[in-house]
Biopython code that builds the backbone (N, CA, C, O; Angstrom):
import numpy as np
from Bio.PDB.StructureBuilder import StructureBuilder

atoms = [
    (1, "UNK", "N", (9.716, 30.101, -53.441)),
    (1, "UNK", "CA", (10.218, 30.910, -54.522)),
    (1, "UNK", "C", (9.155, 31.175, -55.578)),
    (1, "UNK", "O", (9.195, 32.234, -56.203)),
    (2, "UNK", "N", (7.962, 30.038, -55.874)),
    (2, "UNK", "CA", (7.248, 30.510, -57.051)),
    (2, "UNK", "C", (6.443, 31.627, -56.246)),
    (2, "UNK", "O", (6.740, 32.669, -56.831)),
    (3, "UNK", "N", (5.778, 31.868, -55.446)),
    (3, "UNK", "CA", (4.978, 32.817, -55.055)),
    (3, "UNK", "C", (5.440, 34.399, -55.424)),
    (3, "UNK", "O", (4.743, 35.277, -55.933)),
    (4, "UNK", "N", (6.979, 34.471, -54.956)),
    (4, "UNK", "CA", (7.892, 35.181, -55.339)),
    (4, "UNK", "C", (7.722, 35.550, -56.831)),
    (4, "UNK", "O", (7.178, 36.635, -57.035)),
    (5, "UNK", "N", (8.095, 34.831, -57.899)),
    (5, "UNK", "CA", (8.468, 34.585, -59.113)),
    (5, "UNK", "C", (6.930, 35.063, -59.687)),
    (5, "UNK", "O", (6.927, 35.951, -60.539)),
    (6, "UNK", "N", (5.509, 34.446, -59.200)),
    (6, "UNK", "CA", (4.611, 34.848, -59.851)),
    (6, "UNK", "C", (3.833, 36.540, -59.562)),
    (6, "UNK", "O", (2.970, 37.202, -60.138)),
    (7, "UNK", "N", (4.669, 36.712, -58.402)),
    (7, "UNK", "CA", (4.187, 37.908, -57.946)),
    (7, "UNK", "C", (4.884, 39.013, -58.695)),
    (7, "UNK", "O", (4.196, 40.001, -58.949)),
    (8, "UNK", "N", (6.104, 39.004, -59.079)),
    (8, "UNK", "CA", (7.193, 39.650, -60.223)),
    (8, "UNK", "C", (6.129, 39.893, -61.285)),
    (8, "UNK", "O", (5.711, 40.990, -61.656)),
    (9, "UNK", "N", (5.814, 38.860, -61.652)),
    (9, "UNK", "CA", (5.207, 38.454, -63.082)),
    (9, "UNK", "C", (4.141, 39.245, -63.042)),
    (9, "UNK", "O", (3.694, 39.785, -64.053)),
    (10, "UNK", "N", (3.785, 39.344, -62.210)),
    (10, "UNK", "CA", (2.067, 40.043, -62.059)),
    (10, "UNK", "C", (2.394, 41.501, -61.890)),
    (10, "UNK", "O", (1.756, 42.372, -62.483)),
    (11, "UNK", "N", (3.302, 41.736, -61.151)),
    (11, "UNK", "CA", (3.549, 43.044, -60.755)),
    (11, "UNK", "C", (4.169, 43.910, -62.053)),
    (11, "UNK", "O", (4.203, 45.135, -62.176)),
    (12, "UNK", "N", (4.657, 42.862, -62.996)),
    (12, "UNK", "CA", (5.184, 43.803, -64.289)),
    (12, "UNK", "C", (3.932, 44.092, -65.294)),
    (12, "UNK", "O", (3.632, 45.058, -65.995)),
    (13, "UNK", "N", (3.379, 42.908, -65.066)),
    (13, "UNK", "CA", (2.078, 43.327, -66.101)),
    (13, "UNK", "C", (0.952, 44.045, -65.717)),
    (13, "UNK", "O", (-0.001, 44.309, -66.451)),
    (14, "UNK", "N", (1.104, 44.404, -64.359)),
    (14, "UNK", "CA", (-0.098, 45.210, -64.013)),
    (14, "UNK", "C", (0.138, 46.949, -63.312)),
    (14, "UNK", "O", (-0.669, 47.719, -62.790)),
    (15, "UNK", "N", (1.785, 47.085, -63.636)),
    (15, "UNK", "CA", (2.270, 48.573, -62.948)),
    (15, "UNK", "C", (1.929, 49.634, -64.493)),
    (15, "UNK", "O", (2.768, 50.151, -65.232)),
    (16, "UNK", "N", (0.819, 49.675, -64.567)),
    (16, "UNK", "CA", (0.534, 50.501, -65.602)),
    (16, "UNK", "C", (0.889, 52.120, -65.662)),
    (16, "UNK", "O", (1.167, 52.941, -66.537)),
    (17, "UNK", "N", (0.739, 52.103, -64.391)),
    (17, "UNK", "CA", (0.655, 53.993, -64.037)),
    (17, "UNK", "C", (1.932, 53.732, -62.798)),
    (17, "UNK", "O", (2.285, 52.583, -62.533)),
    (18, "UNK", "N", (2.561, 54.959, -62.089)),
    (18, "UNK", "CA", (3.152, 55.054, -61.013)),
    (18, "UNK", "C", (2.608, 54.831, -59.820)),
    (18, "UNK", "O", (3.134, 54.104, -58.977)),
    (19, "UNK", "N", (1.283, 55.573, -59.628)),
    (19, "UNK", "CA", (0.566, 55.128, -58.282)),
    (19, "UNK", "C", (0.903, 53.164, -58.292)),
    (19, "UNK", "O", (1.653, 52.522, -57.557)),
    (20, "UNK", "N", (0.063, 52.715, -59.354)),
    (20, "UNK", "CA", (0.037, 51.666, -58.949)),
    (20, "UNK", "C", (1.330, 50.862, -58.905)),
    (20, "UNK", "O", (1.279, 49.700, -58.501)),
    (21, "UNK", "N", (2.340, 51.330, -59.244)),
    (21, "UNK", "CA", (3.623, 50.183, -58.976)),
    (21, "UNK", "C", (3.699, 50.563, -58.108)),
    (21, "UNK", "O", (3.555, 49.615, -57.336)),
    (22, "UNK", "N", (3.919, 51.826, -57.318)),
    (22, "UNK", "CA", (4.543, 51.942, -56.412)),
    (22, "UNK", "C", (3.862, 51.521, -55.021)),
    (22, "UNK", "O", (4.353, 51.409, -53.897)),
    (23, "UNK", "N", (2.600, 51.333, -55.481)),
    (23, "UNK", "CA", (1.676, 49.983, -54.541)),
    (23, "UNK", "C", (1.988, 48.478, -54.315)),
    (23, "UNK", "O", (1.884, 47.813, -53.284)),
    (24, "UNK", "N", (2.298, 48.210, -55.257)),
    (24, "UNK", "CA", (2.259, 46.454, -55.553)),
    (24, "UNK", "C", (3.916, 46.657, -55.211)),
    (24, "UNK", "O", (4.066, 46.162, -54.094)),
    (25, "UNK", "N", (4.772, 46.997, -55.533)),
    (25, "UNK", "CA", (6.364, 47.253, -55.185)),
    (25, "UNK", "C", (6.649, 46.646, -53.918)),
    (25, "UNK", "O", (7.516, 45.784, -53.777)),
    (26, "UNK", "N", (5.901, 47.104, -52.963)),
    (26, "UNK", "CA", (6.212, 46.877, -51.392)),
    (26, "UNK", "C", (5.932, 45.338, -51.679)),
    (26, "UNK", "O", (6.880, 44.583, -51.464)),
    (27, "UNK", "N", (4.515, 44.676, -52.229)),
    (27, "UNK", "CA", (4.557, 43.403, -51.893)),
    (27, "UNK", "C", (5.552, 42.542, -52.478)),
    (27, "UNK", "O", (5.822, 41.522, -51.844)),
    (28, "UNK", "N", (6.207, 42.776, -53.669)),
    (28, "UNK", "CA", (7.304, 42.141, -54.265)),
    (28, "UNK", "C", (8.637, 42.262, -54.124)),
    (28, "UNK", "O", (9.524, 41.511, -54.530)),
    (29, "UNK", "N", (8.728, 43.546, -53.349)),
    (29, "UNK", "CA", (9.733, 43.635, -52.716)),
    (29, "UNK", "C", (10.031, 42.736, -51.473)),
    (29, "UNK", "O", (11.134, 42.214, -51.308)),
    (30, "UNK", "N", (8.542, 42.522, -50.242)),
    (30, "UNK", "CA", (8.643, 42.152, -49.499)),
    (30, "UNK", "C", (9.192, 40.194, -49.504)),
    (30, "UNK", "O", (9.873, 39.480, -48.768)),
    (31, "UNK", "N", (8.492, 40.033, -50.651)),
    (31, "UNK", "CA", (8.808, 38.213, -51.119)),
    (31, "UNK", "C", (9.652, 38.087, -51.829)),
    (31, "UNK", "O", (9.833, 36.889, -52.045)),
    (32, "UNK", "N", (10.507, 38.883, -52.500)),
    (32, "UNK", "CA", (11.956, 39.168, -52.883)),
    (32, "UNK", "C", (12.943, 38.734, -51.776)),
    (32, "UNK", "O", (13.791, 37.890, -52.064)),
    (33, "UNK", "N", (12.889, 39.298, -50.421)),
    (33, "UNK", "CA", (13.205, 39.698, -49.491)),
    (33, "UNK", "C", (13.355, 38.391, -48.815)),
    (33, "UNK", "O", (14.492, 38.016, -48.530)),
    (34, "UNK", "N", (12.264, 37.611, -48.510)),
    (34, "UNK", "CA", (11.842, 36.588, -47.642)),
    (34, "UNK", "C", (12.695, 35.412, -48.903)),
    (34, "UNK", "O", (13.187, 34.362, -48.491)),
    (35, "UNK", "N", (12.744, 35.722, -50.131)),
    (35, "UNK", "CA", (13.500, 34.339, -50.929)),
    (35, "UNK", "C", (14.652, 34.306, -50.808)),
    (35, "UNK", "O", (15.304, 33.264, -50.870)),
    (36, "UNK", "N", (15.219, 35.664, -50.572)),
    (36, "UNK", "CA", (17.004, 35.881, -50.372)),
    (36, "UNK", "C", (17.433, 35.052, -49.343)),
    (36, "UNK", "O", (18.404, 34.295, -49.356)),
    (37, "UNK", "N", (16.325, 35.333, -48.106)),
    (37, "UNK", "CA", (16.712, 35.164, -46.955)),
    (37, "UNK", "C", (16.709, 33.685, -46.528)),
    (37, "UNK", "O", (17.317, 33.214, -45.567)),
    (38, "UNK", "N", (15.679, 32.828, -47.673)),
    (38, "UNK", "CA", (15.310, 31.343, -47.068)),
    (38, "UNK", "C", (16.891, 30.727, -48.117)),
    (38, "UNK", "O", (17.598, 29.772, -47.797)),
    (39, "UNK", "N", (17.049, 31.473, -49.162)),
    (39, "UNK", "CA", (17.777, 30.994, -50.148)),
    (39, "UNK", "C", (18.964, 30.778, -49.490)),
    (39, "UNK", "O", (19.306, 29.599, -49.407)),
    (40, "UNK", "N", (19.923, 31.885, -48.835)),
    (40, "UNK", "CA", (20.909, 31.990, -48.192)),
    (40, "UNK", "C", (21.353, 31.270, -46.617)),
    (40, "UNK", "O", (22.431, 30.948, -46.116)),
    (41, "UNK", "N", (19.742, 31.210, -46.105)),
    (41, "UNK", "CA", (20.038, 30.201, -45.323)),
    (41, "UNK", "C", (19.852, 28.828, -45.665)),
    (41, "UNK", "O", (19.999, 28.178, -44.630)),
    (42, "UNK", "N", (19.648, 28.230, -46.441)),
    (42, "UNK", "CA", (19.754, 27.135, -47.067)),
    (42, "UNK", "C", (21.298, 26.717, -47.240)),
    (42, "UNK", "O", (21.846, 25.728, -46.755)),
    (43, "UNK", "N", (21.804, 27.616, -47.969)),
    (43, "UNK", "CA", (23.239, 27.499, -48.650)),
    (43, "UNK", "C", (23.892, 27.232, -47.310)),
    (43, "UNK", "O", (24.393, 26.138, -47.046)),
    (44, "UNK", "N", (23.876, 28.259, -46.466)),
    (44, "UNK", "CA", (24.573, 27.983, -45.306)),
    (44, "UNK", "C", (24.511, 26.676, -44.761)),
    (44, "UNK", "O", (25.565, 26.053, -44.640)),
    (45, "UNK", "N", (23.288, 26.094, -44.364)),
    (45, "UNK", "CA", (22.788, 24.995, -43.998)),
    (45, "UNK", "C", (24.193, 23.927, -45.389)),
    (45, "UNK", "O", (25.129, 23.200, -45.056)),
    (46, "UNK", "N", (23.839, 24.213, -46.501)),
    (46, "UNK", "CA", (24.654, 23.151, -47.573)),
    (46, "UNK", "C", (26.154, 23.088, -47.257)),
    (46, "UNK", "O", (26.656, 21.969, -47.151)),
    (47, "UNK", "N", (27.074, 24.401, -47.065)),
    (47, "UNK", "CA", (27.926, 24.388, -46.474)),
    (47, "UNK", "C", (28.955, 23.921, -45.227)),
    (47, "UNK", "O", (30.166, 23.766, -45.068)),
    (48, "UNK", "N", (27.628, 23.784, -44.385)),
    (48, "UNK", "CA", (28.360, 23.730, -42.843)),
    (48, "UNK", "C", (28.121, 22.149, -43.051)),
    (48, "UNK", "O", (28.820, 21.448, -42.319)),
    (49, "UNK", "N", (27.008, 21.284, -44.167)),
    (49, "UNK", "CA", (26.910, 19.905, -44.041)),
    (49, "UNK", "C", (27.747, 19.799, -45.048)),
    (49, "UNK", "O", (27.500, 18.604, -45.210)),
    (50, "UNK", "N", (28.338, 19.966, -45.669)),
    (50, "UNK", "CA", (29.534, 19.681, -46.653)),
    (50, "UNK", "C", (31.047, 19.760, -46.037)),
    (50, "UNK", "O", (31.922, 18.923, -46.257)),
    (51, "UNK", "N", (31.224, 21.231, -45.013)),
    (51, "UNK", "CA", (32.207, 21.225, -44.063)),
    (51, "UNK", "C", (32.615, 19.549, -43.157)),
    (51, "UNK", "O", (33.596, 18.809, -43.234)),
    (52, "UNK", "N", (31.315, 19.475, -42.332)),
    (52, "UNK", "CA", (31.428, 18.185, -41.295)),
    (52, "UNK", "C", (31.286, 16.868, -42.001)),
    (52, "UNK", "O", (31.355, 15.931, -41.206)),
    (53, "UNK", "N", (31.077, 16.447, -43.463)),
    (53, "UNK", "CA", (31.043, 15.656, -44.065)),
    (53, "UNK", "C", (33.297, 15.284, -44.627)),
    (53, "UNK", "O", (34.076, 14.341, -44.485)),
    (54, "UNK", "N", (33.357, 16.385, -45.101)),
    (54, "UNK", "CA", (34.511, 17.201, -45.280)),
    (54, "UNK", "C", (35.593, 16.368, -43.753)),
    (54, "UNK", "O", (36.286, 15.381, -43.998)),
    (55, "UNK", "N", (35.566, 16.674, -43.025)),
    (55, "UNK", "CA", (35.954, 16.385, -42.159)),
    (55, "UNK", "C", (35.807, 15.282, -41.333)),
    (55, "UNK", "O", (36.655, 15.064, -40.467)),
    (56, "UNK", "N", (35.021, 14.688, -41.455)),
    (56, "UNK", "CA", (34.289, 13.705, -40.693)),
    (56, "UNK", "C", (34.915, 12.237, -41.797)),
    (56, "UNK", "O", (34.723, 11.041, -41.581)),
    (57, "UNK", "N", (35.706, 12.893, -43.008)),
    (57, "UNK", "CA", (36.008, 11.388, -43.780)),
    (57, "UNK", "C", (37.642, 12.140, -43.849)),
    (57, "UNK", "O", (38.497, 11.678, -44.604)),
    (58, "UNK", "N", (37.864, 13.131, -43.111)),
    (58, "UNK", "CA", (39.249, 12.989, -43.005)),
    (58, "UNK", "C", (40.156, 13.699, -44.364)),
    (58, "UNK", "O", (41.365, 13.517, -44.509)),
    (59, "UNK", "N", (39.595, 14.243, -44.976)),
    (59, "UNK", "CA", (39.765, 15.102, -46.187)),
    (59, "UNK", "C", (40.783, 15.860, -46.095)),
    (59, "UNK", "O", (40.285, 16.811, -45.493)),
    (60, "UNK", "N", (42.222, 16.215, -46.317)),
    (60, "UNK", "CA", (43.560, 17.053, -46.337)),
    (60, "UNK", "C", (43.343, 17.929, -47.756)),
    (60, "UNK", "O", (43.914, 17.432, -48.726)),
    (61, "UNK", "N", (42.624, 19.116, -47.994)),
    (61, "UNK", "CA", (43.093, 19.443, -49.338)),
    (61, "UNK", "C", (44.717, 19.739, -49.682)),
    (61, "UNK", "O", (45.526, 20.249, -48.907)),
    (62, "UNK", "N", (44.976, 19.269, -51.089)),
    (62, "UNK", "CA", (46.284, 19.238, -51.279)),
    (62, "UNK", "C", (46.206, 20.211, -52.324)),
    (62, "UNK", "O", (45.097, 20.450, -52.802)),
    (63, "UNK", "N", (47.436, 20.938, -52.841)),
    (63, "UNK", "CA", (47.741, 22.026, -53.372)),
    (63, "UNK", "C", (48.665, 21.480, -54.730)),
    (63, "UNK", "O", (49.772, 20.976, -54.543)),
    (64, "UNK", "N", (48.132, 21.626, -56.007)),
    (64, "UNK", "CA", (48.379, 21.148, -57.306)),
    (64, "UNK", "C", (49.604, 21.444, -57.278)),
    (64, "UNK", "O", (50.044, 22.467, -56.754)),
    (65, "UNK", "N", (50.491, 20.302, -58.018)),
    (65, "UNK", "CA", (51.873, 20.616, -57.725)),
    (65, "UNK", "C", (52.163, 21.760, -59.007)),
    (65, "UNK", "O", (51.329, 22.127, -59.835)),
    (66, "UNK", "N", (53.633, 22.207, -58.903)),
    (66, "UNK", "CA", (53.778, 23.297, -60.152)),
    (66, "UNK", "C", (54.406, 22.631, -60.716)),
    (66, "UNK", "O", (55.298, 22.043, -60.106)),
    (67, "UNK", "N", (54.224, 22.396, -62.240)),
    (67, "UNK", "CA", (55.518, 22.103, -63.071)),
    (67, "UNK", "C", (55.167, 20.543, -63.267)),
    (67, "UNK", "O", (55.846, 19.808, -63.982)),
    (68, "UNK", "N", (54.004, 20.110, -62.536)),
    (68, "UNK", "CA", (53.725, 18.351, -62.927)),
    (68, "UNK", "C", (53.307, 18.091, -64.472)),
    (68, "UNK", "O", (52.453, 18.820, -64.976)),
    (69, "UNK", "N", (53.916, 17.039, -65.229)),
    (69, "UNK", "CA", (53.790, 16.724, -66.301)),
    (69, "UNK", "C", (52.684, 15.319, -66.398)),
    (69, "UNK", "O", (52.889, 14.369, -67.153)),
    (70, "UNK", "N", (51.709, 15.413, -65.633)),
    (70, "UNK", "CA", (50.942, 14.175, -65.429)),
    (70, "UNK", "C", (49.714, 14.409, -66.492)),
    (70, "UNK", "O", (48.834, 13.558, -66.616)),
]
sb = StructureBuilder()
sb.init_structure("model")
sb.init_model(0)
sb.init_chain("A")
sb.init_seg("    ")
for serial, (resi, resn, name, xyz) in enumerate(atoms, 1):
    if name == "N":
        sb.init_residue(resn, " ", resi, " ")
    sb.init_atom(name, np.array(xyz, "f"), 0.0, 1.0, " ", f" {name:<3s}", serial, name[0])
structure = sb.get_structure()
């Protein structure tokens, strides 16, 4: 992600003219791209080990009662 993050950084302070953003764009677009993608599969990865953890101790979610005065 920092490569990402410093390449933003660079790319705002150095798109002076149009030619040149629209140069440097592709590369920050491209590591934009690649962070979504490691980011989201991560989560997934957090999920599916939270699912079988979830399950694996036997977990029933229960549904808040209405009207409890506790």
């Amino acid at each position: 992600l920092y490569p990402a993050l410093f390449a933003l950084v660079a790319y705002s302070l150095s798109a002076g003219n149009a030619g040149t953003a629209f140069r440097y764009r592709t590369h920050v677009v491209a590591l934009m791209l690649c962070a979504l993608v490691a980011l989201r599969a991560h989560r997934a990865q957090e999920r599916a080990e939270h699912a079988r953890i979830r399950r694996s101790a036997g977990f029933l979610p229960v549904a808040p009662r209405s009207g409890s005065t506790a």
